[in-house]
PDB file of N, CA, C and O in Angstrom, chain B, residues numbered from 101:
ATOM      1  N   UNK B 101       4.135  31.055  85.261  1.00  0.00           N
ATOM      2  CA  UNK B 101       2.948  30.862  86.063  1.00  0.00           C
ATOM      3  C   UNK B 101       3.171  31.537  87.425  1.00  0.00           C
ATOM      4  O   UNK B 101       4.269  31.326  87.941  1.00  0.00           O
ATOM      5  N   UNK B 102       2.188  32.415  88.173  1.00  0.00           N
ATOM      6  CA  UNK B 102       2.251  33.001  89.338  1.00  0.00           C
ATOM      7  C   UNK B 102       2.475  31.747  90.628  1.00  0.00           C
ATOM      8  O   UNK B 102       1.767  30.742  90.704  1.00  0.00           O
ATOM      9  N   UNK B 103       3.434  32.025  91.431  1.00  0.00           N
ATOM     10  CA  UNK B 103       2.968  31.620  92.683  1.00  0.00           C
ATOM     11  C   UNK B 103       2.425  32.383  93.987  1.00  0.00           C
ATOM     12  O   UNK B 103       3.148  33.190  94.572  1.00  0.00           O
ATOM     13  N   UNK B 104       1.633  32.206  94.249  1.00  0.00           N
ATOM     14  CA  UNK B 104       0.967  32.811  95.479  1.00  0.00           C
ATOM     15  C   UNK B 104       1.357  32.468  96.781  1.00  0.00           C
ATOM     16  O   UNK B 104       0.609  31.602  97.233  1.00  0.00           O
ATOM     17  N   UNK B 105       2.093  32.755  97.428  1.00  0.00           N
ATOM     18  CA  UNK B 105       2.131  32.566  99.569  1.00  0.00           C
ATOM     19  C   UNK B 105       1.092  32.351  99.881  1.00  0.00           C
ATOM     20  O   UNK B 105       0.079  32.670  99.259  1.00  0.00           O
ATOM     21  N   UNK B 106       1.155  31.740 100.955  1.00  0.00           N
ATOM     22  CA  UNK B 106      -0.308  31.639 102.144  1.00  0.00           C
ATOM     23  C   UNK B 106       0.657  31.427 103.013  1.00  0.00           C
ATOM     24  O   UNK B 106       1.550  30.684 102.606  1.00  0.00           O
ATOM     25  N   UNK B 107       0.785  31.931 104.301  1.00  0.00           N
ATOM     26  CA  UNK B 107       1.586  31.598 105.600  1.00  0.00           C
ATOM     27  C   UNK B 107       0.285  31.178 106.977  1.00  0.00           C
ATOM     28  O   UNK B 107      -0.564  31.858 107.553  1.00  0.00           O
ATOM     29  N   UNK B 108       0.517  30.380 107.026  1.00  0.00           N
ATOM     30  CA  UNK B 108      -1.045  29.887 108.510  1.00  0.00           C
ATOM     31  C   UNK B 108      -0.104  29.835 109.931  1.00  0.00           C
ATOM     32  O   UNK B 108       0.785  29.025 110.196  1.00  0.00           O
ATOM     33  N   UNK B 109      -0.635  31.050 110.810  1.00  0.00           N
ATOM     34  CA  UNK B 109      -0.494  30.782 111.649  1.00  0.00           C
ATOM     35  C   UNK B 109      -1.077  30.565 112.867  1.00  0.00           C
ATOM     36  O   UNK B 109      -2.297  30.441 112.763  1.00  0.00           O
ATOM     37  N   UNK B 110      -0.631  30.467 114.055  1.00  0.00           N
ATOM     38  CA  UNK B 110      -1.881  29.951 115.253  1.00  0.00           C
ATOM     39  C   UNK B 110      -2.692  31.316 115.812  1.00  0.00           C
ATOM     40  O   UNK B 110      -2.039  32.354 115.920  1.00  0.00           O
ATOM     41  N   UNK B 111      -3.625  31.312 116.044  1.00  0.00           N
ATOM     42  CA  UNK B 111      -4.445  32.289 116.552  1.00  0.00           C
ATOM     43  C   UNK B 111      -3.967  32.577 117.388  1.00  0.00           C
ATOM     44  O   UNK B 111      -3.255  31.797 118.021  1.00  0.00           O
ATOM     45  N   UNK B 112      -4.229  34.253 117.855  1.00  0.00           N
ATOM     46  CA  UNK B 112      -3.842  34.916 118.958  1.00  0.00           C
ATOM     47  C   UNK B 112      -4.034  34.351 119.899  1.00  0.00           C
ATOM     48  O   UNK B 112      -2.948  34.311 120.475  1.00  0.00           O
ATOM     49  N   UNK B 113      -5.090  33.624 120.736  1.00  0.00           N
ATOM     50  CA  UNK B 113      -5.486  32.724 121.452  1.00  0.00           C
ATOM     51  C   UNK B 113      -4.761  31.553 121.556  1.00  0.00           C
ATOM     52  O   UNK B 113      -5.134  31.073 122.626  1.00  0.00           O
ATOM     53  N   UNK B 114      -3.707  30.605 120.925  1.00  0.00           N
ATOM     54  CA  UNK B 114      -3.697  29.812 120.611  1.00  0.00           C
ATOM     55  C   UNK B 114      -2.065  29.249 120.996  1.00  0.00           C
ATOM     56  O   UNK B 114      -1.115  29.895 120.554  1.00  0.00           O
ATOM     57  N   UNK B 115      -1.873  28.261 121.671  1.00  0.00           N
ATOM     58  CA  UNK B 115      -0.551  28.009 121.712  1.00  0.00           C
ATOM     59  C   UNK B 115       0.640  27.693 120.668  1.00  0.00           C
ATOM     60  O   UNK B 115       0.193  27.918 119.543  1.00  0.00           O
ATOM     61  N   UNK B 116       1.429  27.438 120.630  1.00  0.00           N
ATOM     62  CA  UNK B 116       2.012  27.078 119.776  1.00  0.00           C
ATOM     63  C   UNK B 116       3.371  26.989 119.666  1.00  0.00           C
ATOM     64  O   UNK B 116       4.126  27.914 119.368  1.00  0.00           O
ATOM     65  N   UNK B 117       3.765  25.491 119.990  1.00  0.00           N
ATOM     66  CA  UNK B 117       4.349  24.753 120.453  1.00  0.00           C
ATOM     67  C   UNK B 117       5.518  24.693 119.813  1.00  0.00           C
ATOM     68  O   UNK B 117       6.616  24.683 120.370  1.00  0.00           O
ATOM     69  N   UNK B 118       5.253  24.639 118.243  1.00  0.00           N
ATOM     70  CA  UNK B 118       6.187  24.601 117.551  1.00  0.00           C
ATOM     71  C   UNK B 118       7.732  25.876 117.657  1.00  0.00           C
ATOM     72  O   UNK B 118       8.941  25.718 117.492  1.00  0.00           O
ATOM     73  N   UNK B 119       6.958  26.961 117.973  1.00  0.00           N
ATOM     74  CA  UNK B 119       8.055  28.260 118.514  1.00  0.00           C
ATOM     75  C   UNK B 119       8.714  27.974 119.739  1.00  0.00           C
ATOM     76  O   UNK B 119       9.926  27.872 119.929  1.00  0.00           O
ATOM     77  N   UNK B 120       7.458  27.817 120.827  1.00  0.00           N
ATOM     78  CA  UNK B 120       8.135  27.481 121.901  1.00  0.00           C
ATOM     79  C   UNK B 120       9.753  26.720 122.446  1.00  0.00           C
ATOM     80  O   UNK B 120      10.734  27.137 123.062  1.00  0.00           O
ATOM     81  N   UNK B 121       9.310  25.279 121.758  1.00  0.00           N
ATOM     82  CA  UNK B 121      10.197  24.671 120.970  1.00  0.00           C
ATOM     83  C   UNK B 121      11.772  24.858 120.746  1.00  0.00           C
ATOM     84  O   UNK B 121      12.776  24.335 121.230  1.00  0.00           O
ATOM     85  N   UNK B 122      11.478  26.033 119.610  1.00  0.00           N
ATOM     86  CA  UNK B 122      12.391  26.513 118.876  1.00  0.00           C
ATOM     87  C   UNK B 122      13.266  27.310 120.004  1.00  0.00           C
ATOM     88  O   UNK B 122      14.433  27.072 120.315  1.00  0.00           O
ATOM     89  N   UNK B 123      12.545  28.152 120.450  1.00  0.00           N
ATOM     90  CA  UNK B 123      12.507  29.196 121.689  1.00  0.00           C
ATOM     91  C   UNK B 123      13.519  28.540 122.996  1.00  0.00           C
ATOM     92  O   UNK B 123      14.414  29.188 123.538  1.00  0.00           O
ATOM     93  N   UNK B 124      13.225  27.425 123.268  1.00  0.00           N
ATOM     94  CA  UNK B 124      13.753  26.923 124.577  1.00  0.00           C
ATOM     95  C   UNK B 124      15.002  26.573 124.127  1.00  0.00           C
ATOM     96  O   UNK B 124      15.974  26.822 124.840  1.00  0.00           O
ATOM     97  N   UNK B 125      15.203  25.785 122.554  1.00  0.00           N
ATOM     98  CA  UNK B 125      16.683  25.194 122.170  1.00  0.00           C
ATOM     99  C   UNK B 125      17.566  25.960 121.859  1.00  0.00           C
ATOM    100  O   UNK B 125      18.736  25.591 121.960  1.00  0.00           O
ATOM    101  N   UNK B 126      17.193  27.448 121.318  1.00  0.00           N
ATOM    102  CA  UNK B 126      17.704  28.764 120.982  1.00  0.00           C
ATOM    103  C   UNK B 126      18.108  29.411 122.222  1.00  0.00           C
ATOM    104  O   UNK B 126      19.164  30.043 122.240  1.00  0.00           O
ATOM    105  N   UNK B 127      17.216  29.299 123.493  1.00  0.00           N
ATOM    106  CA  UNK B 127      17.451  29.688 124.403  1.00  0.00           C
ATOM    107  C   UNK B 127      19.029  29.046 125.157  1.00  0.00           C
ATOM    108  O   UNK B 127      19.681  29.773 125.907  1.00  0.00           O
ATOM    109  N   UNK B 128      19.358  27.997 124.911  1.00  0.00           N
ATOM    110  CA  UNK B 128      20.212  27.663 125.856  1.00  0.00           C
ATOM    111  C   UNK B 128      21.340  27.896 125.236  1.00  0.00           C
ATOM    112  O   UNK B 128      22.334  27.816 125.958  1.00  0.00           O
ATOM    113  N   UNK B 129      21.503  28.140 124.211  1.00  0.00           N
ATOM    114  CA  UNK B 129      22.601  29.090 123.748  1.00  0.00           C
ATOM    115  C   UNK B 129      22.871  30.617 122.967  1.00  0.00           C
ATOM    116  O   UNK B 129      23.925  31.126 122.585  1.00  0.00           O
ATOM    117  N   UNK B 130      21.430  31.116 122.903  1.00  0.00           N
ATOM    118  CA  UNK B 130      21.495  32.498 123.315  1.00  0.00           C
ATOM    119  C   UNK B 130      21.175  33.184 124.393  1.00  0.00           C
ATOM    120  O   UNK B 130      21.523  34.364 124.430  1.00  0.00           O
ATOM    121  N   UNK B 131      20.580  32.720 125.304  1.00  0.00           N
ATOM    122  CA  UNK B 131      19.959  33.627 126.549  1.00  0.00           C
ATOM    123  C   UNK B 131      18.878  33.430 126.154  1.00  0.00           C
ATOM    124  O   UNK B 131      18.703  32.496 125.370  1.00  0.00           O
ATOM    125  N   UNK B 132      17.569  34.414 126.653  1.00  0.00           N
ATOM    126  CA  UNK B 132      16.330  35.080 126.235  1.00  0.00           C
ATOM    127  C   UNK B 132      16.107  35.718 124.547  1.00  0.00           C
ATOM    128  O   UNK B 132      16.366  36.761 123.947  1.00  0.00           O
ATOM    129  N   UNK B 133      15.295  34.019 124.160  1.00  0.00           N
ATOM    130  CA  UNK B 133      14.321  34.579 122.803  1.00  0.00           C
ATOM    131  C   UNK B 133      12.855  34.628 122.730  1.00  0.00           C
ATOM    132  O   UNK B 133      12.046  34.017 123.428  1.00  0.00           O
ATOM    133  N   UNK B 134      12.692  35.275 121.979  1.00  0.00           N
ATOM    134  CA  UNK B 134      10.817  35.091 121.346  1.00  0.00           C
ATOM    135  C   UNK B 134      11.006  34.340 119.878  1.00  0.00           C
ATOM    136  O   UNK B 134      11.804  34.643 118.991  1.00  0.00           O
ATOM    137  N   UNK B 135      10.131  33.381 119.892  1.00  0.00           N
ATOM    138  CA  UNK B 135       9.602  32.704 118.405  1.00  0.00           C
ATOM    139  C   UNK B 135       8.228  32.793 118.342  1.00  0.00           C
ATOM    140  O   UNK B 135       7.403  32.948 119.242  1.00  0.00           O
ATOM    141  N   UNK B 136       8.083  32.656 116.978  1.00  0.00           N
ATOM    142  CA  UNK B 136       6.689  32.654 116.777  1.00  0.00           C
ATOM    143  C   UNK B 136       7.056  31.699 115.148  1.00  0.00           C
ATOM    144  O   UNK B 136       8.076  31.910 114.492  1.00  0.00           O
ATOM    145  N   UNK B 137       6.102  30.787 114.797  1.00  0.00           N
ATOM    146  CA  UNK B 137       5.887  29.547 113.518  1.00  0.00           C
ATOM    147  C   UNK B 137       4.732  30.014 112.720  1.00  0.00           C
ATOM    148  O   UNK B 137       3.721  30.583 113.132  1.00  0.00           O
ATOM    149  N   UNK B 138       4.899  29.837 112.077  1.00  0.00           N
ATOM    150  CA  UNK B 138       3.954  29.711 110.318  1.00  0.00           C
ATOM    151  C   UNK B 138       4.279  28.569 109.539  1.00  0.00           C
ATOM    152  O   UNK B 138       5.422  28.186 109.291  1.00  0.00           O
ATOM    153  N   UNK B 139       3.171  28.022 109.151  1.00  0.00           N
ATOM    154  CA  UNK B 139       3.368  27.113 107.946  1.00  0.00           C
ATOM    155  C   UNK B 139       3.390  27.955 106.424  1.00  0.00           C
ATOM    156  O   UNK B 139       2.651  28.857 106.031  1.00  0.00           O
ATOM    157  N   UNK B 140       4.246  27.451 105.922  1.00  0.00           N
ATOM    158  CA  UNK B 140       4.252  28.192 104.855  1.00  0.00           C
ATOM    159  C   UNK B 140       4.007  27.337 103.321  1.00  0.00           C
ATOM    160  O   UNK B 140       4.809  26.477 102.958  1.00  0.00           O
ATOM    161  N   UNK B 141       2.994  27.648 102.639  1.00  0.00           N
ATOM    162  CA  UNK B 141       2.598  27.076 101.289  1.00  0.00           C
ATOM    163  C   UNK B 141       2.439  28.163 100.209  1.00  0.00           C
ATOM    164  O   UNK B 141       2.056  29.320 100.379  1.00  0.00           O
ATOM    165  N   UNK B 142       2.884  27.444  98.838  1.00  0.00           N
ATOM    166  CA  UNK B 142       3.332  27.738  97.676  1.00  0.00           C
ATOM    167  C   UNK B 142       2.332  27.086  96.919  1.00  0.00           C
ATOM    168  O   UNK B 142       2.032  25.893  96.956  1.00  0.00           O
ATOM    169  N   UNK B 143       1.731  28.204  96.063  1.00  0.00           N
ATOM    170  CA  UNK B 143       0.575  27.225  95.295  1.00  0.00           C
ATOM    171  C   UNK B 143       0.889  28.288  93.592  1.00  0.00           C
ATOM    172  O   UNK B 143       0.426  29.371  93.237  1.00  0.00           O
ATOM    173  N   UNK B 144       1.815  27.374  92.946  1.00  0.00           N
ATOM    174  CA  UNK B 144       2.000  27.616  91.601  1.00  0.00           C
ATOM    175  C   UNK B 144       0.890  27.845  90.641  1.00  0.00           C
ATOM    176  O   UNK B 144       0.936  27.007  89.741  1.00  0.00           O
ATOM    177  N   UNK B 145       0.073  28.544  90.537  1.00  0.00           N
ATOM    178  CA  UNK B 145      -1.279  28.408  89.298  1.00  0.00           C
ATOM    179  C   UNK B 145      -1.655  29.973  89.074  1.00  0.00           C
ATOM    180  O   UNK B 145      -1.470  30.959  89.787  1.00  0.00           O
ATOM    181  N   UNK B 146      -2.147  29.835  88.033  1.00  0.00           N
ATOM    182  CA  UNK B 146      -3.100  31.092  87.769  1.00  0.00           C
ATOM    183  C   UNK B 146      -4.558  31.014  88.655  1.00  0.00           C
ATOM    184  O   UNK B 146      -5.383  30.118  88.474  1.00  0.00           O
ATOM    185  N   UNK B 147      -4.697  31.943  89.490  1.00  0.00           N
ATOM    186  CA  UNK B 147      -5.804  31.712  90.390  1.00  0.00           C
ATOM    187  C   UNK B 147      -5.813  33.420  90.557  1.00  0.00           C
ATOM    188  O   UNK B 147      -4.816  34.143  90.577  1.00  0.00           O
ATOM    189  N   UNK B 148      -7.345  33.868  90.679  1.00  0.00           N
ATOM    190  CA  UNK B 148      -7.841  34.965  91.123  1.00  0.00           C
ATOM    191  C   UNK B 148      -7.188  35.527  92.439  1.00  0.00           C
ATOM    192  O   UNK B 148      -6.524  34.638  92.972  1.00  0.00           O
ATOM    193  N   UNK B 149      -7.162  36.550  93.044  1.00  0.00           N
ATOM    194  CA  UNK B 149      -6.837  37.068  94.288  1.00  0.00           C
ATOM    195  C   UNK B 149      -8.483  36.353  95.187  1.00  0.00           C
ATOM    196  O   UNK B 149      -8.210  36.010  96.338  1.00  0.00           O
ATOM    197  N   UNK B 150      -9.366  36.218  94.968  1.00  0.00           N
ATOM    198  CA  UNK B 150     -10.587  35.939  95.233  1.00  0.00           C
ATOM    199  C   UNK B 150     -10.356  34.520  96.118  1.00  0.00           C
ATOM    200  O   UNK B 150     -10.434  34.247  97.316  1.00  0.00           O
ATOM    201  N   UNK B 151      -9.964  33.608  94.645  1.00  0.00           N
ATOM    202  CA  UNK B 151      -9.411  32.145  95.097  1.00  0.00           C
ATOM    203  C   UNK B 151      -8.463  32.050  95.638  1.00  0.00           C
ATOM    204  O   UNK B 151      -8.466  31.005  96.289  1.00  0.00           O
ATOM    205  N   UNK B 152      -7.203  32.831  95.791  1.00  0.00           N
ATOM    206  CA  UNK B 152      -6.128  32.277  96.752  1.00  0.00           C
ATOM    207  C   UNK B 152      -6.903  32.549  98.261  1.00  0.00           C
ATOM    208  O   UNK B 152      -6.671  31.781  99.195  1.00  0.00           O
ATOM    209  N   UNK B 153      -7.664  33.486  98.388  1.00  0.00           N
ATOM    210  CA  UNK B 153      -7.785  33.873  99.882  1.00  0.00           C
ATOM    211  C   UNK B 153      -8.931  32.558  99.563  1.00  0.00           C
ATOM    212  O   UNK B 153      -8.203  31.596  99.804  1.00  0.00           O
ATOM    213  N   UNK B 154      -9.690  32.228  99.340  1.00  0.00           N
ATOM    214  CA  UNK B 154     -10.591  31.235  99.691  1.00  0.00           C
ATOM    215  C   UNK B 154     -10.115  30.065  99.955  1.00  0.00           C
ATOM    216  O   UNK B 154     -10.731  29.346 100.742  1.00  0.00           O
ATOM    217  N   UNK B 155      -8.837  29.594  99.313  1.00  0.00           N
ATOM    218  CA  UNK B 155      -8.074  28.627  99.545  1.00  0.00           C
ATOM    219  C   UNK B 155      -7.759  28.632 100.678  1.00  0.00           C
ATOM    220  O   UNK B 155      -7.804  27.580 101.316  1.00  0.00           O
ATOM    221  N   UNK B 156      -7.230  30.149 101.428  1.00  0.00           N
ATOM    222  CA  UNK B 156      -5.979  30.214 102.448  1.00  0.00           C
ATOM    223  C   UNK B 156      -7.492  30.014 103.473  1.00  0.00           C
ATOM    224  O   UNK B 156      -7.161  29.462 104.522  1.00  0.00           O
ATOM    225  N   UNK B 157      -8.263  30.166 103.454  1.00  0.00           N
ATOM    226  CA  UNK B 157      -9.168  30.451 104.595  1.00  0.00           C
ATOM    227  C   UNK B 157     -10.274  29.215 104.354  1.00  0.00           C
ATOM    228  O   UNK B 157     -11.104  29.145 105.261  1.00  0.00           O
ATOM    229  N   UNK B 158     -10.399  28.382 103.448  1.00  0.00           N
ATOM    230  CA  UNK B 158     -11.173  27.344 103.553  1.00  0.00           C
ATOM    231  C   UNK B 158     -10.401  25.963 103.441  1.00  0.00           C
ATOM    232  O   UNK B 158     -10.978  24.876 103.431  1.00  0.00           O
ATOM    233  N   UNK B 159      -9.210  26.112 103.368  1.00  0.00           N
ATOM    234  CA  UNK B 159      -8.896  24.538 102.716  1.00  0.00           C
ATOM    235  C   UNK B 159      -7.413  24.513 103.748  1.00  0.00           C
ATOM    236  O   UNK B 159      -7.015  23.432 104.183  1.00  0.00           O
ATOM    237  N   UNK B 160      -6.716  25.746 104.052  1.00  0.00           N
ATOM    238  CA  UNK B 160      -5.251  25.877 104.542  1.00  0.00           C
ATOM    239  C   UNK B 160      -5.519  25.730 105.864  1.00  0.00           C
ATOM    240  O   UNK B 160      -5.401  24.673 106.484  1.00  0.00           O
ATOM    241  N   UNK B 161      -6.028  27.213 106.496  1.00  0.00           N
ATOM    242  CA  UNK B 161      -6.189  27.323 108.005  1.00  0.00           C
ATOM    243  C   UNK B 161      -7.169  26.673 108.571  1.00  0.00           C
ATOM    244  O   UNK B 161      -7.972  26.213 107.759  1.00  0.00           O
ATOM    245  N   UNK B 162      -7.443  26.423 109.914  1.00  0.00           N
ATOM    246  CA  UNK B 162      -8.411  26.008 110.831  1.00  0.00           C
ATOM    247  C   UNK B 162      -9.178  27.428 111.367  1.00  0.00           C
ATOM    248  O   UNK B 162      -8.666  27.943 112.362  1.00  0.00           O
ATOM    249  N   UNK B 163     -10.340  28.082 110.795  1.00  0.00           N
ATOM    250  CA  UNK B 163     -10.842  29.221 111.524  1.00  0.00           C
ATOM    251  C   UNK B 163     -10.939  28.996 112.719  1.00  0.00           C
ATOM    252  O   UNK B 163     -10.864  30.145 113.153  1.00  0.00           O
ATOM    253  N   UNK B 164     -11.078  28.216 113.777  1.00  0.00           N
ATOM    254  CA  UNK B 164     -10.646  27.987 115.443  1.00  0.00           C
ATOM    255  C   UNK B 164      -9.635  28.376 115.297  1.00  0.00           C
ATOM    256  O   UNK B 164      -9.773  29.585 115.106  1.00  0.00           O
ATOM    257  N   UNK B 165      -8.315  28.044 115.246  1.00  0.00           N
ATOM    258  CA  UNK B 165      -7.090  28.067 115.761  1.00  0.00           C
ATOM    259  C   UNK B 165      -6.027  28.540 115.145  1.00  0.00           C
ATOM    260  O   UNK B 165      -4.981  28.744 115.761  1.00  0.00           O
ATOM    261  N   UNK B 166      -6.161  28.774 113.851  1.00  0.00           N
ATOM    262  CA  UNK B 166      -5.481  29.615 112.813  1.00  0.00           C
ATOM    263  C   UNK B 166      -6.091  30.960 112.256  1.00  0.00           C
ATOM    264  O   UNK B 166      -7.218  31.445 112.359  1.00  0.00           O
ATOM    265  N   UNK B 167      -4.905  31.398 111.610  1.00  0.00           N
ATOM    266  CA  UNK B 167      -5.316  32.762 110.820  1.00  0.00           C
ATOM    267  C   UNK B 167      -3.937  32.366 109.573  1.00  0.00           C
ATOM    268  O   UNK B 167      -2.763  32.004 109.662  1.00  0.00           O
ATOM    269  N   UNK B 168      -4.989  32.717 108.351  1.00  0.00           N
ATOM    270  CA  UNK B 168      -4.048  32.382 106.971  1.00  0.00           C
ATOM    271  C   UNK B 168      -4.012  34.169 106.868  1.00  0.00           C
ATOM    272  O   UNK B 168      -4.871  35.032 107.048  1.00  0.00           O
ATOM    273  N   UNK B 169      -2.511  34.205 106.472  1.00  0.00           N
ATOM    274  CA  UNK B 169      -2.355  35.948 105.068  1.00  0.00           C
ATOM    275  C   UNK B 169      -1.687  34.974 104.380  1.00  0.00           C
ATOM    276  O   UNK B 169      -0.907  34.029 104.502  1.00  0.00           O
ATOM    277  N   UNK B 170      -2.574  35.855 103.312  1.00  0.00           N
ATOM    278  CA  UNK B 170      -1.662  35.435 101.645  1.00  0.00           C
ATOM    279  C   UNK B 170      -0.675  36.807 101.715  1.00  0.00           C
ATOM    280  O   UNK B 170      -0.894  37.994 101.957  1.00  0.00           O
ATOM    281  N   UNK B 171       0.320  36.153 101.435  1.00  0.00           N
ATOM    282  CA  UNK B 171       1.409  36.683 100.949  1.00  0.00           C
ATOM    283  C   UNK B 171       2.315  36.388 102.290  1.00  0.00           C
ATOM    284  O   UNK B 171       2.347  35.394 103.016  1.00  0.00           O
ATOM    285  N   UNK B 172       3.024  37.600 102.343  1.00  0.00           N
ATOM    286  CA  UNK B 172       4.112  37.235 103.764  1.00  0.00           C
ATOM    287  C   UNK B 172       3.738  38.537 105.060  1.00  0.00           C
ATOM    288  O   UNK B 172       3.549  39.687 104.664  1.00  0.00           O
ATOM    289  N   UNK B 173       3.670  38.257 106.391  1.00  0.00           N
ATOM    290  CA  UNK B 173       3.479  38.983 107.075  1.00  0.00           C
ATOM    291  C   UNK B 173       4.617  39.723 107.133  1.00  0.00           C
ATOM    292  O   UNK B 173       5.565  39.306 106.467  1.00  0.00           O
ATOM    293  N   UNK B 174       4.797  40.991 107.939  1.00  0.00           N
ATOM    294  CA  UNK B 174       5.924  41.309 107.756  1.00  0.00           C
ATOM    295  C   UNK B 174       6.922  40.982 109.420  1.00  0.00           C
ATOM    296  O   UNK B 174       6.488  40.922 110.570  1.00  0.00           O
ATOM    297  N   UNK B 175       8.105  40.855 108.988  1.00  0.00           N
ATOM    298  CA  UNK B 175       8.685  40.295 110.070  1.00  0.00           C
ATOM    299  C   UNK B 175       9.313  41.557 110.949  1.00  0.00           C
ATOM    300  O   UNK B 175       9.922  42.576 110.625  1.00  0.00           O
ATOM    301  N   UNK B 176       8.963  41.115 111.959  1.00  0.00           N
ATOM    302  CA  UNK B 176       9.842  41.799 113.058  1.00  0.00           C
ATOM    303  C   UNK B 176      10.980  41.304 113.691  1.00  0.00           C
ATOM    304  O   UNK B 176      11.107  41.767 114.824  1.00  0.00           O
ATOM    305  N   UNK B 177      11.867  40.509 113.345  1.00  0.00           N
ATOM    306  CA  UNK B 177      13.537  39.842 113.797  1.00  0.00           C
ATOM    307  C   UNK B 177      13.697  39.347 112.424  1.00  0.00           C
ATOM    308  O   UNK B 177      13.320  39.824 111.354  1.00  0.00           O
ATOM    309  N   UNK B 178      14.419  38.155 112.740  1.00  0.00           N
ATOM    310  CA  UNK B 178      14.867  37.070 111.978  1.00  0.00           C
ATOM    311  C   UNK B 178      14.322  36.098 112.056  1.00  0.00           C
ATOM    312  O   UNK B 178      14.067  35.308 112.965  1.00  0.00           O
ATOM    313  N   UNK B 179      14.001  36.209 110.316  1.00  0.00           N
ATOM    314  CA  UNK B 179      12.802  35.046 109.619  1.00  0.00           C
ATOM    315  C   UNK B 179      13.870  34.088 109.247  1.00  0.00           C
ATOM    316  O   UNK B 179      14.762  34.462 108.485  1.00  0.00           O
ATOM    317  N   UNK B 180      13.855  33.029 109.664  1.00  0.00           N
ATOM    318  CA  UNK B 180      14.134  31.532 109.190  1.00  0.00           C
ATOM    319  C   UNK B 180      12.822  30.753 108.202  1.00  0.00           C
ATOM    320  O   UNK B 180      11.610  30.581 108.340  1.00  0.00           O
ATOM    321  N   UNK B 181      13.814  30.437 107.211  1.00  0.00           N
ATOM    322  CA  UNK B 181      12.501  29.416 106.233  1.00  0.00           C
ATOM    323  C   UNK B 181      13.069  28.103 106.011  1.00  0.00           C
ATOM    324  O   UNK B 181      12.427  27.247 105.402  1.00  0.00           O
TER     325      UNK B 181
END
């Protein structure tokens, strides 16, 4: 059976606390970092390309404050999961 990604993250606009976070505790024992968070969901089924994005964009993200991609964005550092 396929699984499909959806990764939701906070809108360009949008804070997000959860990196920050990460960012400040990383910080005190590396120096100067950037984070950035995604939630990440796994949805095991046979589903259309049609329906995963309708999923990721009606049922996953918040259109205010999120933005869902199905699949994986691509990373620029080091992705922790």
């Amino acid at each position: 059976m396929p699984v499909h990604r959806i990764e939701v993250w906070p809108a360009a606009e949008q804070p997000d606390p959860a990196a920050a976070s990460a960012a400040a505790s990383a910080r005190e024992a590396l120096g100067p970092v950037e984070a950035a968070s995604a939630k990440v969901y796994l949805l095991e089924a046979p589903l259309e390309p049609a329906s995963v994005e309708r999923i990721a964009r009606e049922l996953l993200a918040d259109p205010v404050t999120e933005r869902a991609v199905v699949g994986a964005e691509p990373a620029t550092g080091v992705v922790l999961e």
